[in-house]
C-alpha positions in Angstrom: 93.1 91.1 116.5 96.5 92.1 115.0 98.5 90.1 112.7 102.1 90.5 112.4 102.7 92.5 109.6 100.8 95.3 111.5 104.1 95.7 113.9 106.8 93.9 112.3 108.3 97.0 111.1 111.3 99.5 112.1 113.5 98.4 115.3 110.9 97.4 117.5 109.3 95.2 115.1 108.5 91.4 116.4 107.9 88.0 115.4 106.8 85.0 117.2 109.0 81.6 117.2 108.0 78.4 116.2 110.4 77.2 119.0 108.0 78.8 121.5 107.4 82.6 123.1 105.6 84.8 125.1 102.9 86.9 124.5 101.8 89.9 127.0 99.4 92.9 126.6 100.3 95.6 129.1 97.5 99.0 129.4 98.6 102.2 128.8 97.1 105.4 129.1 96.5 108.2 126.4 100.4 109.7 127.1 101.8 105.9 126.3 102.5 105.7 130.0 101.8 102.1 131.2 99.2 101.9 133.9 99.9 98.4 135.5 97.8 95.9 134.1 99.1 93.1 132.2 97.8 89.6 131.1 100.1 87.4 128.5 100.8 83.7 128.7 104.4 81.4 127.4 103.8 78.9 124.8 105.8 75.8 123.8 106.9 74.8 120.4 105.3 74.1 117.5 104.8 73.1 114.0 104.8 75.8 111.4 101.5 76.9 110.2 100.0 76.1 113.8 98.0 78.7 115.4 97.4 78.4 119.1 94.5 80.1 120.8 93.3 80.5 124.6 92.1 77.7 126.3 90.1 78.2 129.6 91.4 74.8 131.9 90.1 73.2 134.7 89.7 75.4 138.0 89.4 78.7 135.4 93.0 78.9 134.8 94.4 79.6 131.0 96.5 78.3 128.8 97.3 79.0 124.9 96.8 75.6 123.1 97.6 74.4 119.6 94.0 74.7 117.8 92.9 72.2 115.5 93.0 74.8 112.8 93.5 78.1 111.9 90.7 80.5 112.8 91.7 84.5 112.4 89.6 86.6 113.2 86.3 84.0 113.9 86.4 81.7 117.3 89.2 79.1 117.9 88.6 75.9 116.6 89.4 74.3 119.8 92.5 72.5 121.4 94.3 70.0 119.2 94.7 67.0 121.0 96.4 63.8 120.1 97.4 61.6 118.2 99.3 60.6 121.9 98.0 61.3 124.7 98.9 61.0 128.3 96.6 58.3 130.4 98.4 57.6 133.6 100.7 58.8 135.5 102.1 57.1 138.7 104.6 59.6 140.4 104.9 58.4 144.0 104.3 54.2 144.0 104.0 53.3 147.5 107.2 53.4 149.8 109.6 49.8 149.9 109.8 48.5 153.4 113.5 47.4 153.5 113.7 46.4 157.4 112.1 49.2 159.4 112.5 51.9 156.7 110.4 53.3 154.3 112.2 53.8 150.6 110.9 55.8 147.6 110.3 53.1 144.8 111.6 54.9 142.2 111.6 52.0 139.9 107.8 51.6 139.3 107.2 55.1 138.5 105.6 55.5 135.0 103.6 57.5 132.4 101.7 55.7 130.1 100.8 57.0 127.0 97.9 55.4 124.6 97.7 56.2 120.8 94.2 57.5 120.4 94.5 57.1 116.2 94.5 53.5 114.3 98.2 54.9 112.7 101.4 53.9 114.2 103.3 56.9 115.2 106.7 57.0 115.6 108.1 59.6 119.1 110.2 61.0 117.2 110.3 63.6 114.1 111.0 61.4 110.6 112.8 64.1 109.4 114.8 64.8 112.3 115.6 61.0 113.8 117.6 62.4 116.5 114.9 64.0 118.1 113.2 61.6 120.2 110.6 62.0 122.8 111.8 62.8 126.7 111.5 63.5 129.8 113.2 67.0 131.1 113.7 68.5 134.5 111.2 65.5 136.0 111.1 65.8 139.5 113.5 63.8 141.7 111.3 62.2 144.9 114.6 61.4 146.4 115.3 65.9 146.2 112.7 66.2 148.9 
């Protein structure tokens, strides 16, 4: 465990983003000279104060996860999940026949998402209005 005070000194000092990063731990031998194994993960935004922590996720990959609270230095609290949550996703809705030919009904794709809390909460931030919930980069069926 390191925090960052430890390195956040001098030129090569860091600091994490709460708009998202990257974290990596390369070997080295005794000389400083790397020796070729790495292992580091990206993570996405988040709130100030967060922590995130490893997450091992199905088929053994991993994945650093917004924890349900801060744990230095004892285990992670576990993955934060909620108060939305994704519970279906239709990405391919059988083909319309239009004649003889098969087309990609775009139309009835969906993702449905289910408040899992007896609040209402608003997809967006209620001190930042314009920044409501979307969809980036989704895949195009018809770019095949």
């Amino acid at each position: 465990m390191f925090t960052e005070s430890q390195y956040n000194v001098g030129p090569n000092g860091f600091a994490l983003s709460s708009k998202g990063d990257e974290v990596y731990l390369f070997s080295g031998d005794a000389g400083g000279n790397l020796t070729g194994y790495y292992h580091g993960f990206g993570f996405g935004a988040s709130t100030n104060g967060v922590s995130f922590g490893r997450v091992v996720v199905l088929l053994g990959g991993e994945d650093f996860a917004a924890q349900q609270s801060n744990t230095l230095g004892a285990a992670n609290s576990g993955p934060r999940v909620g108060p939305v949550v994704i519970t279906e996703v239709l990405y391919e809705p059988v083909p319309i026949m239009e004649g003889t030919n098969a087309v990609d009904d775009t139309l009835n794709e969906f993702i449905e998402l289910e408040n899992i809390t007896s609040e209402a909460v608003p997809l967006f931030d209620p001190a930042r209005p314009h920044n409501t919930w979307r969809l980036r980069a989704a895949w195009n069926s018809s770019s095949r």
